[in-house]
PQR file of N, CA, C, O and H, with PARSE charges and radii, in Angstrom:
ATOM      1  N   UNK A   1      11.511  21.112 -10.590 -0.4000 1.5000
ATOM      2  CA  UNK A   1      11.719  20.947 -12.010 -0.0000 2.0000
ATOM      3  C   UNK A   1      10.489  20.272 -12.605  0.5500 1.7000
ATOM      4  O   UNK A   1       9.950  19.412 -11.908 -0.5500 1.4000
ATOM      5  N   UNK A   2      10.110  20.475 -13.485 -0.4000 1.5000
ATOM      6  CA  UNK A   2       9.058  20.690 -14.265 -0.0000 2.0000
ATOM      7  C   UNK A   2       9.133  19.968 -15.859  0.5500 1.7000
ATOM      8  O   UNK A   2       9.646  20.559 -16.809 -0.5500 1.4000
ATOM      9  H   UNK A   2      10.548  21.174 -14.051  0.4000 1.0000
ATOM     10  N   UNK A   3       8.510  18.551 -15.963 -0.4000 1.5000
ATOM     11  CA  UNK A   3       9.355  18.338 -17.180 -0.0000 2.0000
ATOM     12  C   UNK A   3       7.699  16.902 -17.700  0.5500 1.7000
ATOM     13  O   UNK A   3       6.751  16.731 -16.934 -0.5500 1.4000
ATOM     14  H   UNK A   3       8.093  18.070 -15.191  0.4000 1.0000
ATOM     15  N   UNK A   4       7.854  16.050 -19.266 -0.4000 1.5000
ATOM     16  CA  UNK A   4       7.311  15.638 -19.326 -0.0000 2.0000
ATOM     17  C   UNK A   4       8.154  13.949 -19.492  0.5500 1.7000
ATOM     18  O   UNK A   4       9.383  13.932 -19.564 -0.5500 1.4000
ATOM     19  H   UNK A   4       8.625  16.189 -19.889  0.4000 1.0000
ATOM     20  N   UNK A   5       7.524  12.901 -19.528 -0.4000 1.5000
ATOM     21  CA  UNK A   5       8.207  12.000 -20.208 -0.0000 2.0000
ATOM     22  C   UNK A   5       7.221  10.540 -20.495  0.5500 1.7000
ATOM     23  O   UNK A   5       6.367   9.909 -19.872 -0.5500 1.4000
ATOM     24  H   UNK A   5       6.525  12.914 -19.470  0.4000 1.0000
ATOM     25  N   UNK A   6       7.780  10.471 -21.567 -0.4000 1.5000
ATOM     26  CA  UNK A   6       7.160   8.873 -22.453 -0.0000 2.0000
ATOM     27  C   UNK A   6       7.758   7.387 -22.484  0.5500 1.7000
ATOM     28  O   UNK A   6       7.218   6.286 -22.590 -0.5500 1.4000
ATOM     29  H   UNK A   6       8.473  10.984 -22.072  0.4000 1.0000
ATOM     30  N   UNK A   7       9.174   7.824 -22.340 -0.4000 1.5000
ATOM     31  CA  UNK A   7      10.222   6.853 -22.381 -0.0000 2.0000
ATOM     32  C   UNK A   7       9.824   5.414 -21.674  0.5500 1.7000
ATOM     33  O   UNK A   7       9.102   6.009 -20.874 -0.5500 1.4000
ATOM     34  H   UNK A   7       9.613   8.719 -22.254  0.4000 1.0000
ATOM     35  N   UNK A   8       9.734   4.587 -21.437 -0.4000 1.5000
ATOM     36  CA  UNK A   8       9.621   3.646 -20.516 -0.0000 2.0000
ATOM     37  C   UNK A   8       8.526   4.029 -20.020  0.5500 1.7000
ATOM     38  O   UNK A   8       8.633   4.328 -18.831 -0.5500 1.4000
ATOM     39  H   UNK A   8      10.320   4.103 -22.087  0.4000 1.0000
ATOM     40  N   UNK A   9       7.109   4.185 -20.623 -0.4000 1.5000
ATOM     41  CA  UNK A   9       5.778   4.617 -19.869 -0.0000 2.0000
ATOM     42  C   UNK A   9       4.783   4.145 -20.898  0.5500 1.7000
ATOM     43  O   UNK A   9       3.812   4.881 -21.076 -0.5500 1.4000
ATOM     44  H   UNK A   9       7.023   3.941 -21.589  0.4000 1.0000
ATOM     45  N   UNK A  10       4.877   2.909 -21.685 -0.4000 1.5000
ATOM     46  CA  UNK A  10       4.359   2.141 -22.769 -0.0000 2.0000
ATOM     47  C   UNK A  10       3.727   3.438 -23.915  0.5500 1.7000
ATOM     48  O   UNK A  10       2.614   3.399 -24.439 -0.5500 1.4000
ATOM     49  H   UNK A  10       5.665   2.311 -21.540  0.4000 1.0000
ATOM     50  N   UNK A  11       4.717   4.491 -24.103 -0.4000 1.5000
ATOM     51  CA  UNK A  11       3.691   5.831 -25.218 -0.0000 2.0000
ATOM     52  C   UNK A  11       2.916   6.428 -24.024  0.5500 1.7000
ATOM     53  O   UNK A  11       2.297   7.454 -24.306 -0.5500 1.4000
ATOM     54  H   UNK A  11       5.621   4.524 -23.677  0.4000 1.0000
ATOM     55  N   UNK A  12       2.824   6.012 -22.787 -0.4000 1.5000
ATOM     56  CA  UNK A  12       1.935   7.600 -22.362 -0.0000 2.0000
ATOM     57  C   UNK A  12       2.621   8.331 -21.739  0.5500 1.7000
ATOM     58  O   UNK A  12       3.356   8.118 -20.775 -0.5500 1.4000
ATOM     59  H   UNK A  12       3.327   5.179 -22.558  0.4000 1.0000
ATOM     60  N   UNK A  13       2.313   9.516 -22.469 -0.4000 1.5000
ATOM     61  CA  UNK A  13       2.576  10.600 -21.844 -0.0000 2.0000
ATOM     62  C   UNK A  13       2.250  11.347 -19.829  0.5500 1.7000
ATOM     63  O   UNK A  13       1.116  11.639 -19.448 -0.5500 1.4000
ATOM     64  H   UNK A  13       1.716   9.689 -23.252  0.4000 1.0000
ATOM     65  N   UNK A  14       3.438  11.479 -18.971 -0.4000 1.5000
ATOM     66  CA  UNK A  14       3.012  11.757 -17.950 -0.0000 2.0000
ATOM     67  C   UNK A  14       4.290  12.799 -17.674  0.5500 1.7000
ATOM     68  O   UNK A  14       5.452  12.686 -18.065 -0.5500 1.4000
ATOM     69  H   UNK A  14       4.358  11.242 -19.281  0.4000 1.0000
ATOM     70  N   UNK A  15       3.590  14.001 -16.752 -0.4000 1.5000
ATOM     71  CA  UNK A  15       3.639  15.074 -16.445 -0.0000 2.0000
ATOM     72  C   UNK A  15       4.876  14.907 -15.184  0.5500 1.7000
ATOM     73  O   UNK A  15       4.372  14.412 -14.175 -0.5500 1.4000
ATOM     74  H   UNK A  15       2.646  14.092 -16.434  0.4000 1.0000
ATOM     75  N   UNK A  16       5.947  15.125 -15.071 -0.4000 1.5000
ATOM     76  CA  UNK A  16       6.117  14.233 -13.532 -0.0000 2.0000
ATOM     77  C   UNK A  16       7.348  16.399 -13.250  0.5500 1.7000
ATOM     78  O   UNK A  16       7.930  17.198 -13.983 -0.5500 1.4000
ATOM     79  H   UNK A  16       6.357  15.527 -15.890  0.4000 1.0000
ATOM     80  N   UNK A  17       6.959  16.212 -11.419 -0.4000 1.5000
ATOM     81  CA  UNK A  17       7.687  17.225 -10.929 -0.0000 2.0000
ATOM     82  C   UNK A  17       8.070  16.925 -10.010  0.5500 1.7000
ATOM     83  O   UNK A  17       7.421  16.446  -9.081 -0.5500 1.4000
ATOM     84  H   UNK A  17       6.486  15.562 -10.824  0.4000 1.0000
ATOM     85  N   UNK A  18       9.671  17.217 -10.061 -0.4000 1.5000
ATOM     86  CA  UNK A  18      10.305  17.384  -8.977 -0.0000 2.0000
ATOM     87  C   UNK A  18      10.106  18.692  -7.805  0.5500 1.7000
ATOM     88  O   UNK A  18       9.983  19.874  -8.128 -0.5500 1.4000
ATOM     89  H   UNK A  18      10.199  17.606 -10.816  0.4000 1.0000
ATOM     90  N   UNK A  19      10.106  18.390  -6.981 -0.4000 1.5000
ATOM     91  CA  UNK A  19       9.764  19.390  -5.777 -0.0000 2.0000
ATOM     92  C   UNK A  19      11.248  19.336  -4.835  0.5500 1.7000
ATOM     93  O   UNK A  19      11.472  18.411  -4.054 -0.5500 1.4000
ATOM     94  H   UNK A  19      10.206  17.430  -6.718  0.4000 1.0000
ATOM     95  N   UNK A  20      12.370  20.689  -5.094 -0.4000 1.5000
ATOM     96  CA  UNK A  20      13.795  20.457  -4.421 -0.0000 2.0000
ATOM     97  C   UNK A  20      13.098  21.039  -3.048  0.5500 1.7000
ATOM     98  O   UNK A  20      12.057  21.688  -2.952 -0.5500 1.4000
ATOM     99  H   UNK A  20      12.188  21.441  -5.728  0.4000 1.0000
ATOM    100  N   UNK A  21      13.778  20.710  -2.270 -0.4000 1.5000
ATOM    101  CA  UNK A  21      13.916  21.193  -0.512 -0.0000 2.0000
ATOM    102  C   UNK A  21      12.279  20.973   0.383  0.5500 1.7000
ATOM    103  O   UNK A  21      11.893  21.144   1.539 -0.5500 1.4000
ATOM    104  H   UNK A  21      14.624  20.183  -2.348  0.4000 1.0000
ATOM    105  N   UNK A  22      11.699  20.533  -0.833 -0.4000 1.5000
ATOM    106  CA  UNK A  22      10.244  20.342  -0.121 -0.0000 2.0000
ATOM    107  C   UNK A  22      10.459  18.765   0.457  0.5500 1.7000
ATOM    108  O   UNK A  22      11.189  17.920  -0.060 -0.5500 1.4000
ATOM    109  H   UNK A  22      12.012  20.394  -1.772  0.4000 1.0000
ATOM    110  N   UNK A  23       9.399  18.549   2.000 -0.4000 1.5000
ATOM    111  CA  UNK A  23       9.347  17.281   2.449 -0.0000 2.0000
ATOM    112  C   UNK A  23       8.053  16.490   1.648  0.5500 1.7000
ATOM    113  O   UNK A  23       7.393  16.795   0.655 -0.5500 1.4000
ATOM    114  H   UNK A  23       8.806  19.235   2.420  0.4000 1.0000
ATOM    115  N   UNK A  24       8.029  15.483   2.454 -0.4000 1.5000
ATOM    116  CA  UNK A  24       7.140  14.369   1.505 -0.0000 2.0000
ATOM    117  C   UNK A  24       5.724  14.577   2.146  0.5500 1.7000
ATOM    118  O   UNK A  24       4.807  14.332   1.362 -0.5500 1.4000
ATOM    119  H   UNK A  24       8.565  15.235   3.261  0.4000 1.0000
ATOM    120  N   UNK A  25       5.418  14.900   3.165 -0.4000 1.5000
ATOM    121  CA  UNK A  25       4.242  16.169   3.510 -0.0000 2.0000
ATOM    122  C   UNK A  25       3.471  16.725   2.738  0.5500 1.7000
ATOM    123  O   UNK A  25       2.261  16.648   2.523 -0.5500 1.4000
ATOM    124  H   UNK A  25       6.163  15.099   3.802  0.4000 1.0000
ATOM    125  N   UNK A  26       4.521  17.456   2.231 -0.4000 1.5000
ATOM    126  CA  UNK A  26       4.053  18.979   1.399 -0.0000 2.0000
ATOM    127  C   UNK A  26       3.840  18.327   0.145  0.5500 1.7000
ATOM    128  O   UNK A  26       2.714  18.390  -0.350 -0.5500 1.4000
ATOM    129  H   UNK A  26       5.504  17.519   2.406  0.4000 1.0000
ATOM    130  N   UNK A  27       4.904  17.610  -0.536 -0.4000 1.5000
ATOM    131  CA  UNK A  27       4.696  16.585  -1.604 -0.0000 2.0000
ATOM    132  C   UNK A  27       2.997  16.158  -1.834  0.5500 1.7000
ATOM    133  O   UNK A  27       2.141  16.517  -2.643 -0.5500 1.4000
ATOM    134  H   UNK A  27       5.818  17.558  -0.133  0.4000 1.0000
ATOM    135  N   UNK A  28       3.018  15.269  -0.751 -0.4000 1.5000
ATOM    136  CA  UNK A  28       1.788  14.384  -0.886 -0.0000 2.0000
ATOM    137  C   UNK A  28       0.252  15.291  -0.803  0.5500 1.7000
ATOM    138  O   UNK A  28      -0.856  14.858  -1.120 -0.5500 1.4000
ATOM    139  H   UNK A  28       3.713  14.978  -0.094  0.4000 1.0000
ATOM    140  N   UNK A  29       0.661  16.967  -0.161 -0.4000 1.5000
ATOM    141  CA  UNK A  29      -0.577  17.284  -0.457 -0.0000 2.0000
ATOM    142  C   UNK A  29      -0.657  18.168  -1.622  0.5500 1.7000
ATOM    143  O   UNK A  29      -1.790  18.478  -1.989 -0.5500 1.4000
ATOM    144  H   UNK A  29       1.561  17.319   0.097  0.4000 1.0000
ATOM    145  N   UNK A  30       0.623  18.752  -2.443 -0.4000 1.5000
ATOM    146  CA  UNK A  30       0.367  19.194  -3.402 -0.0000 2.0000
ATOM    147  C   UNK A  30       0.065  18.217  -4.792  0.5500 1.7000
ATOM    148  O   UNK A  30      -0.378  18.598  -5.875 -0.5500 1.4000
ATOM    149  H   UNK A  30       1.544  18.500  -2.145  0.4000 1.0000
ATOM    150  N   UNK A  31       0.391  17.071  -4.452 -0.4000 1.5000
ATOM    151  CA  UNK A  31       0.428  16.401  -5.616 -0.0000 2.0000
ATOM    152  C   UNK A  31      -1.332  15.765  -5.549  0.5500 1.7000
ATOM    153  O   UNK A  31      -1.866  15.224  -6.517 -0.5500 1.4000
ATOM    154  H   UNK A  31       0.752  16.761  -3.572  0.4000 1.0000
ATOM    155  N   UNK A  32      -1.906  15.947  -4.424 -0.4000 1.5000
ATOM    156  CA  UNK A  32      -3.489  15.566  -4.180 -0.0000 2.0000
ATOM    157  C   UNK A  32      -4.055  17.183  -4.976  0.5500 1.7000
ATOM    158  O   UNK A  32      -4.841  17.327  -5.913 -0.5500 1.4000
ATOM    159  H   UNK A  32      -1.472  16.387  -3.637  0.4000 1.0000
ATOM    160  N   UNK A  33      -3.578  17.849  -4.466 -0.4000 1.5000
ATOM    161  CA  UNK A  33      -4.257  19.364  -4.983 -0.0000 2.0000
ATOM    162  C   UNK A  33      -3.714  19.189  -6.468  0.5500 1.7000
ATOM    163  O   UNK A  33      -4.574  19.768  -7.132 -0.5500 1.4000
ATOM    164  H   UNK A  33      -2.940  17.732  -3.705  0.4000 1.0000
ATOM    165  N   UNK A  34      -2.703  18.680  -7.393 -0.4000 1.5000
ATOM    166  CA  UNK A  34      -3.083  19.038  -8.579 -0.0000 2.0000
ATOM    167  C   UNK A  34      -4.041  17.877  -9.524  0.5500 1.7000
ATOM    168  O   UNK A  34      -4.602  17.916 -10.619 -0.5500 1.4000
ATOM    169  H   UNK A  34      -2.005  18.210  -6.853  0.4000 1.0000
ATOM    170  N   UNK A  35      -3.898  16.989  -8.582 -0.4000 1.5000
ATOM    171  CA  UNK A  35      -4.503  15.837  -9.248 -0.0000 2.0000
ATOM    172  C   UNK A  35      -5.912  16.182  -9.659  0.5500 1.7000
ATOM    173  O   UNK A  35      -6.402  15.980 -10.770 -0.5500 1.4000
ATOM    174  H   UNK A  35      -3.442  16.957  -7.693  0.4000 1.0000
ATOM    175  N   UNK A  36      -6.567  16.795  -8.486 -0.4000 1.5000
ATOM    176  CA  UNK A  36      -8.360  16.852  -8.166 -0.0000 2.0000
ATOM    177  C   UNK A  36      -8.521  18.287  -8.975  0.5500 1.7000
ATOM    178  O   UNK A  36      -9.662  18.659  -9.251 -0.5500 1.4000
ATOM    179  H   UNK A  36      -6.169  16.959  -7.583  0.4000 1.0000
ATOM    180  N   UNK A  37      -7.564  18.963  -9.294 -0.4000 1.5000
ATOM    181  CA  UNK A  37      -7.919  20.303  -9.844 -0.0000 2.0000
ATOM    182  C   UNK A  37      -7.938  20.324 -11.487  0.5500 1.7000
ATOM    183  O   UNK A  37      -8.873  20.749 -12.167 -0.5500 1.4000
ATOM    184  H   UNK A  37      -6.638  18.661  -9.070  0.4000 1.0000
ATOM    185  N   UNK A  38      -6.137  19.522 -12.207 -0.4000 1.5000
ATOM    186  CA  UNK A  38      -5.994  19.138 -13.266 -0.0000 2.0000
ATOM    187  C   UNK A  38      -7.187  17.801 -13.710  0.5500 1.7000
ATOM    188  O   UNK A  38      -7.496  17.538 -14.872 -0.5500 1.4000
ATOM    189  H   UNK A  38      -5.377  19.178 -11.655  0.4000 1.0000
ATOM    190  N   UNK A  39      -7.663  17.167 -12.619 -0.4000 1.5000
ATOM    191  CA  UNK A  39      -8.969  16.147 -13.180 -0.0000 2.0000
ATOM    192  C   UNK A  39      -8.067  14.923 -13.675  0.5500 1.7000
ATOM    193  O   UNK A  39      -8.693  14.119 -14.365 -0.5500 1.4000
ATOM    194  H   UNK A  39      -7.412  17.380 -11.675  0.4000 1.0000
ATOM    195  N   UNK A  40      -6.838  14.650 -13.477 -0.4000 1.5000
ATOM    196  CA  UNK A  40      -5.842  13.283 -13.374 -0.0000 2.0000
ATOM    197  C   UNK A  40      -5.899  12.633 -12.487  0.5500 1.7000
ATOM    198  O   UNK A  40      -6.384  12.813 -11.369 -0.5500 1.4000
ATOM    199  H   UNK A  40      -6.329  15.304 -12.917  0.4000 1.0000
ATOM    200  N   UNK A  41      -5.195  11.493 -13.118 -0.4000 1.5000
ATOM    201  CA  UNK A  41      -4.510  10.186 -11.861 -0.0000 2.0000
ATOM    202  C   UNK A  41      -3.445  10.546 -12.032  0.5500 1.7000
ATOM    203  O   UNK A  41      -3.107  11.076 -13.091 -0.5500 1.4000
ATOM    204  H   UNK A  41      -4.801  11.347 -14.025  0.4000 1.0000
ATOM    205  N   UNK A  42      -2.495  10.316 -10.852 -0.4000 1.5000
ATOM    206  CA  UNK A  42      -1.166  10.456 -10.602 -0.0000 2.0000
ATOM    207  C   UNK A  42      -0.500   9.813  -9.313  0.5500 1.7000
ATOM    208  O   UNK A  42      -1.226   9.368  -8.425 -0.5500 1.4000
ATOM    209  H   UNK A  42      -2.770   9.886  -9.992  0.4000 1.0000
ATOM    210  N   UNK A  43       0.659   9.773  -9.229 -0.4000 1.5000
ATOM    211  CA  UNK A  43       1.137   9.338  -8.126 -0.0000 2.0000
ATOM    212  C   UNK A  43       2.278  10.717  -7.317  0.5500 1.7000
ATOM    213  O   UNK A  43       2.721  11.754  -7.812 -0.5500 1.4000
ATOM    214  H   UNK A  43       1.248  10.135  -9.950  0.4000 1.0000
ATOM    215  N   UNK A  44       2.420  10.202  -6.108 -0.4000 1.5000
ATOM    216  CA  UNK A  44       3.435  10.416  -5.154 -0.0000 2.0000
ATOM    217  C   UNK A  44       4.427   9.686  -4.970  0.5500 1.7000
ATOM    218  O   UNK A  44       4.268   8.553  -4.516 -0.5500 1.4000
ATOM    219  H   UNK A  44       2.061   9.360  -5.706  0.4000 1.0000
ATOM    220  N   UNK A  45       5.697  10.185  -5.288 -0.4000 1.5000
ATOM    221  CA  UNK A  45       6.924   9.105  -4.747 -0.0000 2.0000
ATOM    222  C   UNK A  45       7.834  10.205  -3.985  0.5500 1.7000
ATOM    223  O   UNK A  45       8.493  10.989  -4.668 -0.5500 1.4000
ATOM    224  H   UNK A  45       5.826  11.106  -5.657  0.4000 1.0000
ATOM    225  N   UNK A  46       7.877  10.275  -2.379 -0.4000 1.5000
ATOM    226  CA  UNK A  46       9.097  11.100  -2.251 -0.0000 2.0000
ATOM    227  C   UNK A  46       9.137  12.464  -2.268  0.5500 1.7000
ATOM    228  O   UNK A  46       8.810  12.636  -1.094 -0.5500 1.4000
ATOM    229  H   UNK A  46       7.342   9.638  -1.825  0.4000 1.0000
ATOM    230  N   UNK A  47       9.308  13.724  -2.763 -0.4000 1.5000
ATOM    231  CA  UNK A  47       9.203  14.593  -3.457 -0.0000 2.0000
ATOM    232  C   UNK A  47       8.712  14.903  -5.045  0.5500 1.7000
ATOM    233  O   UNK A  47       8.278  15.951  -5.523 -0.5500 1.4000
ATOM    234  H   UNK A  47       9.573  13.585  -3.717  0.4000 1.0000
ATOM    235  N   UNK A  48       8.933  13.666  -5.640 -0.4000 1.5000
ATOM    236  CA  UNK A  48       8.459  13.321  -7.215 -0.0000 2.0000
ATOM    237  C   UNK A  48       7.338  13.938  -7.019  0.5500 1.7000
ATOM    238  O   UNK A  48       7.082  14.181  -5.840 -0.5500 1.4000
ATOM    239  H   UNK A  48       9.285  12.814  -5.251  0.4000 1.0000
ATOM    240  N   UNK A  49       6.087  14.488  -8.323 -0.4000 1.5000
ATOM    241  CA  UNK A  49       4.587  13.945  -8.549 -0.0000 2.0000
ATOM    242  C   UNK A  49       4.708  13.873  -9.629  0.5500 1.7000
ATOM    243  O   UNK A  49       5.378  14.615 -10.347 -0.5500 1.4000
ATOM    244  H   UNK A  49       6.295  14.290  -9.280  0.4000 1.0000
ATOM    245  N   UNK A  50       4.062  12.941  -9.937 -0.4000 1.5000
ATOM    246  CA  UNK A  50       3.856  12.513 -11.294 -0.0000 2.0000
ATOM    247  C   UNK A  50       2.017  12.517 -11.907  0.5500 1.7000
ATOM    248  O   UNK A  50       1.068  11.897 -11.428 -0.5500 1.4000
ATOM    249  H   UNK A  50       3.518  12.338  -9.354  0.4000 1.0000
ATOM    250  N   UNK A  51       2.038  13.180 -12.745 -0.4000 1.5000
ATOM    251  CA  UNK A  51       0.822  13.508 -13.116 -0.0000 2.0000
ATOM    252  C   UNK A  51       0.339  12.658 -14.548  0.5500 1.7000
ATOM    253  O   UNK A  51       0.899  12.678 -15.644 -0.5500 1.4000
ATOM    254  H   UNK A  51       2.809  13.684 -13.133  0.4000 1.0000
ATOM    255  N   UNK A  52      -1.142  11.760 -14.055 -0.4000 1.5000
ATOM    256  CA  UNK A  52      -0.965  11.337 -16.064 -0.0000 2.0000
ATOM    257  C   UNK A  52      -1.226  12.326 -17.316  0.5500 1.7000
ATOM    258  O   UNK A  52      -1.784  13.323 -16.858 -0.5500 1.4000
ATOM    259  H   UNK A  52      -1.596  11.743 -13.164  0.4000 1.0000
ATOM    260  N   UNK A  53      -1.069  12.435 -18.539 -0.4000 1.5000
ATOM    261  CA  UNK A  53      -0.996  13.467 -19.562 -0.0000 2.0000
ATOM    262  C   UNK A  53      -0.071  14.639 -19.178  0.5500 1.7000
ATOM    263  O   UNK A  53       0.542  14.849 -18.132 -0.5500 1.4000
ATOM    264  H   UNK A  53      -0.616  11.625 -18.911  0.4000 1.0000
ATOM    265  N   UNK A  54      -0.140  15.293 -20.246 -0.4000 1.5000
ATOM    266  CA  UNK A  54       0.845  16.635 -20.451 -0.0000 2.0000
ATOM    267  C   UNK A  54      -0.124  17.546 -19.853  0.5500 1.7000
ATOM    268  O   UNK A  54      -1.187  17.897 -20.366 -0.5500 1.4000
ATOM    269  H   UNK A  54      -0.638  15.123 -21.096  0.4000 1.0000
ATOM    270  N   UNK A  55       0.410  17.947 -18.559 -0.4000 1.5000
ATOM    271  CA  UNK A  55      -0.060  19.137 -17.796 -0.0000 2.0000
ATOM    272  C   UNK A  55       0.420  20.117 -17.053  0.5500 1.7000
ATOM    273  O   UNK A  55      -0.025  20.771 -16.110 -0.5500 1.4000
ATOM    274  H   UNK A  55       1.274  17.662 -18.142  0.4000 1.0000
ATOM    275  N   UNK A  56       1.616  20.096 -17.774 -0.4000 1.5000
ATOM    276  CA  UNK A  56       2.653  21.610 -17.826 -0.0000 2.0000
ATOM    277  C   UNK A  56       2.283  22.520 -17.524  0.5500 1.7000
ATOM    278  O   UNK A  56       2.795  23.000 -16.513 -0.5500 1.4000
ATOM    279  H   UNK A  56       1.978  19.565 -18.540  0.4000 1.0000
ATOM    280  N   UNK A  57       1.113  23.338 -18.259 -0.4000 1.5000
ATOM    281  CA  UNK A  57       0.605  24.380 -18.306 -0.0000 2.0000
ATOM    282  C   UNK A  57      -0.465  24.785 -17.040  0.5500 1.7000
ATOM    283  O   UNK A  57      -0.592  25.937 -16.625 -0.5500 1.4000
ATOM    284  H   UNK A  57       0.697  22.947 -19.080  0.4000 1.0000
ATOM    285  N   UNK A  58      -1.142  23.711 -16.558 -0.4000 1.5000
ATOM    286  CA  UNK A  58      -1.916  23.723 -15.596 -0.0000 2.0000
ATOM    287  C   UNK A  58      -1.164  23.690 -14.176  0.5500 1.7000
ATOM    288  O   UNK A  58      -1.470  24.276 -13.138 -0.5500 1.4000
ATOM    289  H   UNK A  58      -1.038  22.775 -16.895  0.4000 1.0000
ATOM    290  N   UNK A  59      -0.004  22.761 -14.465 -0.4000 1.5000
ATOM    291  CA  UNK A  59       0.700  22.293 -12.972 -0.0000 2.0000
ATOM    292  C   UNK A  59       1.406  23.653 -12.680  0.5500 1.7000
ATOM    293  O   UNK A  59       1.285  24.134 -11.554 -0.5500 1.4000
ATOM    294  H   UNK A  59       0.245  22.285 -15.308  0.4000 1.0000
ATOM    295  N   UNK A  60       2.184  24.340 -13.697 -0.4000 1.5000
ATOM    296  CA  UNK A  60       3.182  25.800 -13.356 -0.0000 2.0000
ATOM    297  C   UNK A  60       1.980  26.380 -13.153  0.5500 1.7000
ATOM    298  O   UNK A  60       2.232  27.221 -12.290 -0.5500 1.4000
ATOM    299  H   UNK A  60       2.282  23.949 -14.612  0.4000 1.0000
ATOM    300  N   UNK A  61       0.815  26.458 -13.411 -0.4000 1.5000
ATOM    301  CA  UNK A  61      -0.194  27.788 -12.721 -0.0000 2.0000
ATOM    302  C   UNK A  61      -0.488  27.585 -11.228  0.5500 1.7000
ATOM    303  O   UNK A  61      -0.422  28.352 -10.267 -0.5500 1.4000
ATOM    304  H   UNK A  61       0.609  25.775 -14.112  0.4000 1.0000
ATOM    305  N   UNK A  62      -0.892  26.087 -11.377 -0.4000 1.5000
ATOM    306  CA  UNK A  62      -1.646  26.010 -10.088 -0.0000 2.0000
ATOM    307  C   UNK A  62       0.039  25.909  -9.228  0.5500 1.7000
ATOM    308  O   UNK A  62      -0.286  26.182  -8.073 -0.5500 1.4000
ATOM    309  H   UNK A  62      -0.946  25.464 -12.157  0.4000 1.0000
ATOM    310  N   UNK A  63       0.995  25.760  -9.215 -0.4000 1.5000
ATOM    311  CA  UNK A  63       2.404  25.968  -8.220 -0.0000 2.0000
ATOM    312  C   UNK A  63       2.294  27.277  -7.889  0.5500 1.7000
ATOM    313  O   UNK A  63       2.211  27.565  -6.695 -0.5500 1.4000
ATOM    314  H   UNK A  63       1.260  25.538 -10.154  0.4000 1.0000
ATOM    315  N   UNK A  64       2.272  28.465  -9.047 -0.4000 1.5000
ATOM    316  CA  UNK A  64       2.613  29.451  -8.746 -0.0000 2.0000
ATOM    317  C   UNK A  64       1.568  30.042  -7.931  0.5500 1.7000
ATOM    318  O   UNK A  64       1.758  31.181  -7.504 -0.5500 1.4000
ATOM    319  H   UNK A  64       2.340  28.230 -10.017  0.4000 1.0000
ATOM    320  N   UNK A  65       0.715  29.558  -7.712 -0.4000 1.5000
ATOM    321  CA  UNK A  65      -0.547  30.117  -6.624 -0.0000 2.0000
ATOM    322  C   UNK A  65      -0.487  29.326  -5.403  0.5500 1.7000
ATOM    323  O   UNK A  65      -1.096  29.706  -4.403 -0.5500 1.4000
ATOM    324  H   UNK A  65       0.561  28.633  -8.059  0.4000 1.0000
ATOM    325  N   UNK A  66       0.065  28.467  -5.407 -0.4000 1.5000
ATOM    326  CA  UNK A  66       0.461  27.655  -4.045 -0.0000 2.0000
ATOM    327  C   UNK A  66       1.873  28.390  -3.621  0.5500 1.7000
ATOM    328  O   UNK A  66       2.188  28.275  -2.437 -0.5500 1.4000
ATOM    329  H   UNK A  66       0.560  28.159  -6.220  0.4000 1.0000
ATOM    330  N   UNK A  67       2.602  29.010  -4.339 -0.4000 1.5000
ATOM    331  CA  UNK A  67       3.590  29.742  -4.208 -0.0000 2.0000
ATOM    332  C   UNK A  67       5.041  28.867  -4.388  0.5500 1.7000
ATOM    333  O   UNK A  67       6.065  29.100  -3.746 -0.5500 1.4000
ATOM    334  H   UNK A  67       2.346  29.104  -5.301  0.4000 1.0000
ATOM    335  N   UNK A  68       4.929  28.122  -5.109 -0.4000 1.5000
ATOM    336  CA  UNK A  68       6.425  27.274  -5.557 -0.0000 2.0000
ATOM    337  C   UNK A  68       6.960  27.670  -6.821  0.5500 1.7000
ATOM    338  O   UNK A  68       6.280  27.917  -7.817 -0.5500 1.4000
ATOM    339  H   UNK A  68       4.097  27.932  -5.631  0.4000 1.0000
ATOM    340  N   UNK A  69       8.331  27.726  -6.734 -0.4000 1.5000
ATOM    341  CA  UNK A  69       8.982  28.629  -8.231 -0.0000 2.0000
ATOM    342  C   UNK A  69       8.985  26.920  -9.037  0.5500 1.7000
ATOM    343  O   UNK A  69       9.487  25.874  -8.626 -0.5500 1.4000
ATOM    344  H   UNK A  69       8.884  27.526  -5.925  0.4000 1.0000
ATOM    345  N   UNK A  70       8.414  27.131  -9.970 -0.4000 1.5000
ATOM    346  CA  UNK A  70       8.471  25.928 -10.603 -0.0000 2.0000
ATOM    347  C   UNK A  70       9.712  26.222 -11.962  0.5500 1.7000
ATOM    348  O   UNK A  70       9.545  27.244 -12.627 -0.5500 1.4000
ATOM    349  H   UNK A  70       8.006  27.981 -10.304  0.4000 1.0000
ATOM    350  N   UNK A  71      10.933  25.281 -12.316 -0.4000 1.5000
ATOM    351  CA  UNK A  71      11.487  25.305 -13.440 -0.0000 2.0000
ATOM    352  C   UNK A  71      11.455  24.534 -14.388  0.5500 1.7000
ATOM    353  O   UNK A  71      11.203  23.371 -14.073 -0.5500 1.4000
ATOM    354  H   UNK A  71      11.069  24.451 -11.775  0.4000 1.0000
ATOM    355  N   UNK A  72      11.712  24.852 -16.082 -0.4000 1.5000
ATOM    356  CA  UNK A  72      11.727  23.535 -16.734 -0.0000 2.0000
ATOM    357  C   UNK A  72      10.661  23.920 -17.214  0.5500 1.7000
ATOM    358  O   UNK A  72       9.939  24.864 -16.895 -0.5500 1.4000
ATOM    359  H   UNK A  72      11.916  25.797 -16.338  0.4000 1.0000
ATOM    360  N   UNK A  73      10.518  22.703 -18.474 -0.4000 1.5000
ATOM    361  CA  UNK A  73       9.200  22.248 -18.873 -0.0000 2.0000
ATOM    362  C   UNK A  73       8.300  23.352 -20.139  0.5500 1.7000
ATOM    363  O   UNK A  73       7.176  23.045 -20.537 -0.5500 1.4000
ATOM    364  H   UNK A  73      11.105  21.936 -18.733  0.4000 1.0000
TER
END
């Protein structure tokens, strides 16, 4: 799932995706591959990634070429 949020993030905007049935493995290296590609900081929690700014558009491209059905967003 694929979504953005501000709420409790002092106004900034961050990109954050859930990854279902994936391990924290796969997590931690896709969330390195969108970081260095989108040109963000972000974190890993778990399956979470959380990306800083709105990068919706970049994160569903670069999934769908890593081959993950991304939803949402």
């Amino acid at each position: 799932m694929l979504r953005i949020e501000k709420k409790g993030r002092g106004g900034k905007t961050v990109t954050v995706i859930e990854l279902r049935g994936a391990d924290e493995k796969r997590a931690r290296e896709l969330g390195k591959m969108l970081k260095r590609s989108c040109g963000a900081g972000g974190t890993t929690k778990g399956a979470v990634i959380e990306l800083q700014g709105d990068r919706r558009h970049d994160a569903r491209e670069l999934l769908a070429g890593e081959g993950v059905n991304v939803r949402g967003g």
